[in-house]
C-alpha positions in Angstrom: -4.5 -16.3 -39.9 -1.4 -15.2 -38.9 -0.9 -13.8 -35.2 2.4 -12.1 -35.2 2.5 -8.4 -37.3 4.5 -5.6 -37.7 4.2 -3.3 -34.8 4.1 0.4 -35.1 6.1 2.5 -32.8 5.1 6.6 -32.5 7.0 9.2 -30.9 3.6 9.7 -29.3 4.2 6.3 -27.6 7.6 7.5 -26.5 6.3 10.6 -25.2 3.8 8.9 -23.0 6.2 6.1 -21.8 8.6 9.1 -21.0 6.2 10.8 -18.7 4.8 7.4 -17.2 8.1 6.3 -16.4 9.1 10.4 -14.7 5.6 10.3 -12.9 5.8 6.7 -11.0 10.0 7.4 -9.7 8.5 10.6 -8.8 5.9 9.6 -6.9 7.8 6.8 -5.6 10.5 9.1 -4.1 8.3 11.6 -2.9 6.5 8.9 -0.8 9.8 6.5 0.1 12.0 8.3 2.2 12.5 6.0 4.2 13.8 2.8 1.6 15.4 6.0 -0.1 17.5 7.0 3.1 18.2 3.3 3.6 19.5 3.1 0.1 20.8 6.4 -1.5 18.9 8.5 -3.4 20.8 7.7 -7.0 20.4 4.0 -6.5 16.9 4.0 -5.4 15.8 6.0 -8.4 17.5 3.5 -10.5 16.2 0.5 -9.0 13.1 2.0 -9.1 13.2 3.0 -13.1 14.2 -0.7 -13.9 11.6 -2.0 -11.6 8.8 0.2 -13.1 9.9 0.4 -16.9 9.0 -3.6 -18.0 5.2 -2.8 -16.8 5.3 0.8 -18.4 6.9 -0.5 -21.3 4.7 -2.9 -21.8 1.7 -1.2 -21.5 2.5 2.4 -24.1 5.0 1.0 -26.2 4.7 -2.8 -26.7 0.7 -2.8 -26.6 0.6 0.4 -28.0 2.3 -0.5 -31.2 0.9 -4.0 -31.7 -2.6 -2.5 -31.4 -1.6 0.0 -34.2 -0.1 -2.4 -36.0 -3.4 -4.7 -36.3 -5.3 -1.7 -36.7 -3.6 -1.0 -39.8 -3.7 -4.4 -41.1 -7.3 -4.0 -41.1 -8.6 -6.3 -37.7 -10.9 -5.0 -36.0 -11.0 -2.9 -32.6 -11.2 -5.3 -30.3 -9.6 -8.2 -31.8 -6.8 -5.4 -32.4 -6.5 -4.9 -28.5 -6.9 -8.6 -27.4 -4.3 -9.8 -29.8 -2.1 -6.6 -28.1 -2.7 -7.8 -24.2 -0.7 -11.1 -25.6 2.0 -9.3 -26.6 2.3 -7.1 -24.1 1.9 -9.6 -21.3 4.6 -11.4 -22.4 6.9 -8.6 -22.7 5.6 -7.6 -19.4 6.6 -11.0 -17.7 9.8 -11.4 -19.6 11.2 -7.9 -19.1 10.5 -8.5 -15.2 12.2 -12.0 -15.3 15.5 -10.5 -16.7 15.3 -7.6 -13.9 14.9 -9.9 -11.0 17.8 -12.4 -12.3 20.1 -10.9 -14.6 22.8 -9.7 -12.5 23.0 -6.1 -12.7 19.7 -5.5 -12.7 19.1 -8.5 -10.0 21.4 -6.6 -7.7 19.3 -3.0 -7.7 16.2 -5.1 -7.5 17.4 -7.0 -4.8 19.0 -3.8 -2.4 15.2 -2.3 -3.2 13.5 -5.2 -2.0 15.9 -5.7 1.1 15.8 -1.8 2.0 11.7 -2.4 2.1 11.9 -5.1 4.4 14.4 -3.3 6.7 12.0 -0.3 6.7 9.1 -2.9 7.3 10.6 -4.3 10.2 11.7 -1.5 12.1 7.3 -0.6 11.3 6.9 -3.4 12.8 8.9 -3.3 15.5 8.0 -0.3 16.7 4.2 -1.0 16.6 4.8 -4.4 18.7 7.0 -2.3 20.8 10.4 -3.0 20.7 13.2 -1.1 20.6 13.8 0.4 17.1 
């Protein structure tokens, strides 16, 4: 029994992936003005699209195409998407690695992460009432 197989990619995939990937930056700067101010709005959105595409990714493209790929091979449903949430949890964790250390990426991630917890703390500060 061999676990590794071809996967298939499908426009389809893409499609979905591309929509995914438009809806969660867009809900996320609709609803962070705050981290967005703190940042810019051009590198928010782009910290933001490499923070969210790895889980995205992962879940219509990567599990996506392995599932198809055992389908086609003739496993059945559910062995099909068991042996997919392997592969794409692994993409998933590996894709995330490289954007919190590889240094381009680790530098958006890390001027995302810091613009929350400046937003945070001035919350916080305010609701413990001190001077903001």
């Amino acid at each position: 029994m061999d676990f590794a197989v071809t996967p298939i990619f499908t426009l389809t995939q893409a499609i979905w992936f591309g929509v995914f990937l438009v809806l969660g930056v867009a809900v996320q700067f609709a609803f962070s003005p705050k981290r967005r101010a703190v940042m810019g709005s051009l590198r928010f959105i782009l910290a933001d699209v490499f923070r969210t595409a790895p889980a995205i990714a992962g879940v219509t493209l990567i599990r996506g195409a392995y599932r198809a790929g055992y389908l086609a091979e003739g496993r059945g449903f559910f062995e099909a998407n068991l042996r997919s949430v392997v592969w794409m949890s692994g993409f998933i964790f590996i894709t995330q690695l490289l954007v919190r250390y590889l240094p381009p990426l680790s530098w958006l991630a890390r001027d995302l992460r810091d613009a929350g917890r400046a937003v945070w703390s001035a919350r916080l500060g305010r609701w413990m009432g001190r001077a903001a």
